[in-house]
C-alpha positions as a Python dict, from the first residue, in 0.01 Angstrom:
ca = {
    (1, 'X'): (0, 0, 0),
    (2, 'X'): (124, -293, -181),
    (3, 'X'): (-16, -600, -244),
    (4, 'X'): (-5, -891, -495),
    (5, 'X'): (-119, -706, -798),
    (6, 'X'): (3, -370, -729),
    (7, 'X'): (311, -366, -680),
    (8, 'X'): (665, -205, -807),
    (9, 'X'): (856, -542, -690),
    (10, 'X'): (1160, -546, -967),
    (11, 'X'): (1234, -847, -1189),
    (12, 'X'): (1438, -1087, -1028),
    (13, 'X'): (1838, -1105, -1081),
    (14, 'X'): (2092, -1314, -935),
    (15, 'X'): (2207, -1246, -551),
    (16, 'X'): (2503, -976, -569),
    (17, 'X'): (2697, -782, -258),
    (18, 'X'): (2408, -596, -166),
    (19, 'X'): (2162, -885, -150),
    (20, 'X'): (2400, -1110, 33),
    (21, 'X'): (2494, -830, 311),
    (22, 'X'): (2100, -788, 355),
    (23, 'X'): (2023, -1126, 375),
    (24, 'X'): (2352, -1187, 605),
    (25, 'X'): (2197, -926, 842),
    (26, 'X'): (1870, -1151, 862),
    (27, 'X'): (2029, -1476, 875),
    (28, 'X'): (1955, -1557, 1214),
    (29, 'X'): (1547, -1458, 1190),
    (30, 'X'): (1554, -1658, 848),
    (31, 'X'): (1664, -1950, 1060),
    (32, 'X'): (1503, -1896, 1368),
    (33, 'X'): (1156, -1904, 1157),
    (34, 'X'): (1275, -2190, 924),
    (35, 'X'): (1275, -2372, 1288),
    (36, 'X'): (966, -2191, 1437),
    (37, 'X'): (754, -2315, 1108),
    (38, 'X'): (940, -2731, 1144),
    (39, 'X'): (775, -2711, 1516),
    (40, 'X'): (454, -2634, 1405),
    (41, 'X'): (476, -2890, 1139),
    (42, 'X'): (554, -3142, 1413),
    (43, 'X'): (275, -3001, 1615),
    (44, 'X'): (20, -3007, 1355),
    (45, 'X'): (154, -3306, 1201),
    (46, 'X'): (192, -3100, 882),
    (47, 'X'): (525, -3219, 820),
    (48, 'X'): (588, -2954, 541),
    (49, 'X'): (971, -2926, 646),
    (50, 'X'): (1065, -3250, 638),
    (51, 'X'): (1134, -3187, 294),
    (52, 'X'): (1414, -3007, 434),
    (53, 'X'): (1586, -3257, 639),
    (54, 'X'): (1869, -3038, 735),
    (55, 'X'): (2015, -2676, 656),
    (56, 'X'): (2373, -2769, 505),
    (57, 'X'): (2356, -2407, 337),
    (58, 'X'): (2259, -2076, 340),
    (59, 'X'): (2305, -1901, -34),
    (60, 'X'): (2104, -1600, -147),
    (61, 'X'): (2051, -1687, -523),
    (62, 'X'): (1784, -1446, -640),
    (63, 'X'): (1660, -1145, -538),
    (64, 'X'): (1446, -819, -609),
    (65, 'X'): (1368, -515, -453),
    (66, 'X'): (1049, -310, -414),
    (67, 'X'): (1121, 50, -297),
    (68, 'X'): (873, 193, -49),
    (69, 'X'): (804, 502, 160),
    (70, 'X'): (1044, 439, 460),
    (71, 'X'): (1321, 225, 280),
    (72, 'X'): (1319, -91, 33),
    (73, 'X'): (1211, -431, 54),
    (74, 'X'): (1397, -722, -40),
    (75, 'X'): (1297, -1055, -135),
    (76, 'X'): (1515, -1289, -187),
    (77, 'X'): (1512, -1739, -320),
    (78, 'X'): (1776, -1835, -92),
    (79, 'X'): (1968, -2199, -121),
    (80, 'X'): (1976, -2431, 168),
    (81, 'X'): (2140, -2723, 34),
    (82, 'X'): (1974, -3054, -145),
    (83, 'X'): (1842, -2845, -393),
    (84, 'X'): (1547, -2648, -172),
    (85, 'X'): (1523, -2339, -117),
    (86, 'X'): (1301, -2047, 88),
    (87, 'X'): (1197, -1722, -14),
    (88, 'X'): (1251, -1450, 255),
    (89, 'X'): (1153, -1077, 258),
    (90, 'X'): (1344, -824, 427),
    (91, 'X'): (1320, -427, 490),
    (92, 'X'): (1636, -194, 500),
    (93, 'X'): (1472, 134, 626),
    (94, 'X'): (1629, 488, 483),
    (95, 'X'): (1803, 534, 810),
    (96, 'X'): (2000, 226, 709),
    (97, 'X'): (1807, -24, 968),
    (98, 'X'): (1750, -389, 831),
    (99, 'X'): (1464, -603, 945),
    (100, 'X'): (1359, -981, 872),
    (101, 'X'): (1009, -944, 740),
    (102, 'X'): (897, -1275, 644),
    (103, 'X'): (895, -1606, 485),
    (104, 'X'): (698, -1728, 142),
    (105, 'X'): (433, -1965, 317),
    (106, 'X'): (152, -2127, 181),
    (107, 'X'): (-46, -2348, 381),
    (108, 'X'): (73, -2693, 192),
    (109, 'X'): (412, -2552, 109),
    (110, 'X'): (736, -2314, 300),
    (111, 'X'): (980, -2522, 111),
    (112, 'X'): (1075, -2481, -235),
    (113, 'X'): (1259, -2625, -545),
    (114, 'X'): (1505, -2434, -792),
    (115, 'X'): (1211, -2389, -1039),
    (116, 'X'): (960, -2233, -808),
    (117, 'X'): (1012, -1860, -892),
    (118, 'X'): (1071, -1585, -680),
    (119, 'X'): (774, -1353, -685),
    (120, 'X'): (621, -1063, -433),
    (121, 'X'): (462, -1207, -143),
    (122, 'X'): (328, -1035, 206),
    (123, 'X'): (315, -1309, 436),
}
């Protein structure tokens, strides 16, 4: 099993047609999530999201892939406008099936700037 420091995650390279249709496929679950984690915040009074004070975009950028048993993983530094950004993970299974996975979280931080690299995460 993967984890942090063993795994065969690729370098990153910019977003081409097969990132985009992956992350297109998730784009609802990356939102959904993106809203899930901005409740919580409020909840908690965490307020981590307000940094993002509204989605005017949704642009993969950057992405690498890690292949696996049952299919590939894809992570993937996606724009949402005012120069922040999220890092998502998705899985396209070898019968073709593509799941949202996950989004980069740390407990002070879901939000992220252009310099923040992408890297392999399991949240």
């Amino acid at each position: 099993m993967s984890d942090y420091k063993n795994n065969a995650m690729t370098a990153p390279r910019p977003a081409d047609e097969e990132c985009e249709t992956i992350f297109e496929a998730v784009k609802k679950e990356v939102l959904d999530e993106i809203h899930r984690l901005n409740r919580e915040d409020d909840r908690h009074g965490l307020h981590e999201m307000d940094k993002l004070k509204r989605i005017s975009a949704y642009k993969p950028v950057l992405y690498a892939t890690e292949d696996v048993a049952f299919g590939r993983n894809y992570f993937a530094k996606i724009h949402l406008g005012d120069e922040k950004y999220v890092h998502a993970r998705a899985h396209k299974s070898n019968t073709g099936d593509i799941e949202f996975y996950s989004l980069w979280t740390e407990p002070d931080c879901a939000v992220w700037d252009k310099d923040t690299p992408l890297k392999y995460f399991i949240d």
